[in-house]
C-alpha positions as CSV (number, residue, x, y, z in Angstrom):
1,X,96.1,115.7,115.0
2,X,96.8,115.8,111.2
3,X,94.0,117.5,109.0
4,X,94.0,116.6,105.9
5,X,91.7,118.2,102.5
6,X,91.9,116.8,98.9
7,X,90.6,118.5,95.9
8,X,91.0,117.8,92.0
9,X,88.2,115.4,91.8
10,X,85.3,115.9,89.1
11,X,83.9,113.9,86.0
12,X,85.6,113.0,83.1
13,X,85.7,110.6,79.8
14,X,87.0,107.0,79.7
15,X,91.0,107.1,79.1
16,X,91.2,110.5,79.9
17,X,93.4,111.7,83.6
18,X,93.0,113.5,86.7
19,X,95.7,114.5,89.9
20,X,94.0,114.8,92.9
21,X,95.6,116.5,96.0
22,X,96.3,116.1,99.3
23,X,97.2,118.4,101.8
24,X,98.0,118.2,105.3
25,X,98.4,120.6,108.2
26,X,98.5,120.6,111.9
27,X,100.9,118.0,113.3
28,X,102.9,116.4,110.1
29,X,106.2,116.0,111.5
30,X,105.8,113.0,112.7
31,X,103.4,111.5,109.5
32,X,104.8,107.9,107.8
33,X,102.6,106.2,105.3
34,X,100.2,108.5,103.3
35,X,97.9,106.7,100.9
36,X,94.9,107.0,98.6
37,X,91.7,104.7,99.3
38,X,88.6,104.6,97.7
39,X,85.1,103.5,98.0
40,X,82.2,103.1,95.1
41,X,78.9,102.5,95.8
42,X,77.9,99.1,97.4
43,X,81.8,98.4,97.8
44,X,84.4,98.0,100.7
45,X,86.9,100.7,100.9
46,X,89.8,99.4,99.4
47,X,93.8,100.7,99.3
48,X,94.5,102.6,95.7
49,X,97.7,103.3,96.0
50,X,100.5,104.1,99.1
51,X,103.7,106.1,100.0
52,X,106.2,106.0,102.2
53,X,107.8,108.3,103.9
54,X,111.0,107.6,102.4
55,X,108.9,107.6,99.1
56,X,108.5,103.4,98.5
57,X,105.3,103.0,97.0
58,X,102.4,100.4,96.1
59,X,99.4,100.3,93.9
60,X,96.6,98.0,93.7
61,X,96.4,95.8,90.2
62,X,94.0,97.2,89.0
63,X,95.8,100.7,88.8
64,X,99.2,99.3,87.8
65,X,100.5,101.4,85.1
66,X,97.9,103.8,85.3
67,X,98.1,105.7,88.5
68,X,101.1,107.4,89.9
69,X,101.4,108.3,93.7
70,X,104.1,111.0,94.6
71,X,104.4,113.3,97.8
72,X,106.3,116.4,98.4
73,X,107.1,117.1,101.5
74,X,108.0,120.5,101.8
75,X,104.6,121.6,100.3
76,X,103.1,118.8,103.0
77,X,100.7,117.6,100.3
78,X,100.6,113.5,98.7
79,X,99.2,113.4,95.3
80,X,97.8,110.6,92.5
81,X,98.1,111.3,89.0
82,X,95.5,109.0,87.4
83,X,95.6,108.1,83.9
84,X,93.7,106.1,81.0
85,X,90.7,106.1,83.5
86,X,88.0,103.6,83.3
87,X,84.2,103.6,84.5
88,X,85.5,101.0,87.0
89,X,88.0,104.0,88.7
90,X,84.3,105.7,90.1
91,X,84.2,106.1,93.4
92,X,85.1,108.8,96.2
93,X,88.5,108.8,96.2
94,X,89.7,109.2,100.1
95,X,93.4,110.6,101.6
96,X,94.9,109.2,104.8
97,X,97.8,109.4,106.7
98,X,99.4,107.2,109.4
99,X,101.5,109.2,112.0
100,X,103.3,107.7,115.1
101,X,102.9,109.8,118.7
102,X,105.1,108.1,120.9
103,X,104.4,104.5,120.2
104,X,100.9,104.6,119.1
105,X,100.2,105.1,115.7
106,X,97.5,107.1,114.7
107,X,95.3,107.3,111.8
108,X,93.9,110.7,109.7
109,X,91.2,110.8,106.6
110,X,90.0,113.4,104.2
111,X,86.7,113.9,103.0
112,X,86.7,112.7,100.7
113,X,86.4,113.8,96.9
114,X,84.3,112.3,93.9
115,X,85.6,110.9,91.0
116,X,83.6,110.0,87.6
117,X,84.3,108.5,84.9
118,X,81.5,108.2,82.1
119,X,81.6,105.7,79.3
């Protein structure tokens, strides 16, 4: 299993920036994709931003420009450097990571950590 703890949420003014952090233990070796979801109230999760393994990434539109997704691997840990944030960016901002064991692929998520952005 992959366990996997993010941190650098909190509240903060429109057009300012945050960098939450991911970090995973137990069995990364075998970890591929790593990507940031999140989910505001009333609202479907939905895909932020992704990453590779070999470090190709992808972003939502809505983050385009914004939001930066990077991993380093020998610290294990996936993070998303979010700028020029909008009220719209609220929501519990969620880590996951897709590893494949044998030929299944199997699926890991943080907690989850809380992102606000006042007006």
């Amino acid at each position: 299993q992959v366990q996997l703890v993010e941190s650098g949420g909190g509240l903060v003014q429109a057009g300012g920036s945050l960098r939450l952090s991911c970090a995973a233990s137990g069995n990364i070796f075998s970890i591929n994709d790593m990507g940031w979801y999140r989910q505001a109230p009333g609202k479907q999760r939905e895909l932020v931003a992704g990453i590779t393994s070999g470090g190709s990434t992808n972003y939502v539109d809505s983050v385009k420009g914004r939001f930066i997704i990077s991993r380093d691997n020998a610290k294990n840990t996936v993070y998303l450097q979010m700028n020029s944030l909008k009220p719209e960016d609220t929501a519990v901002y969620y880590c996951k990571a897709r590893r494949l064991g044998g030929s299944t692929w199997y699926t890991s998520w943080g907690q989850g950590t809380q992102v606000t952005v006042s007006s």
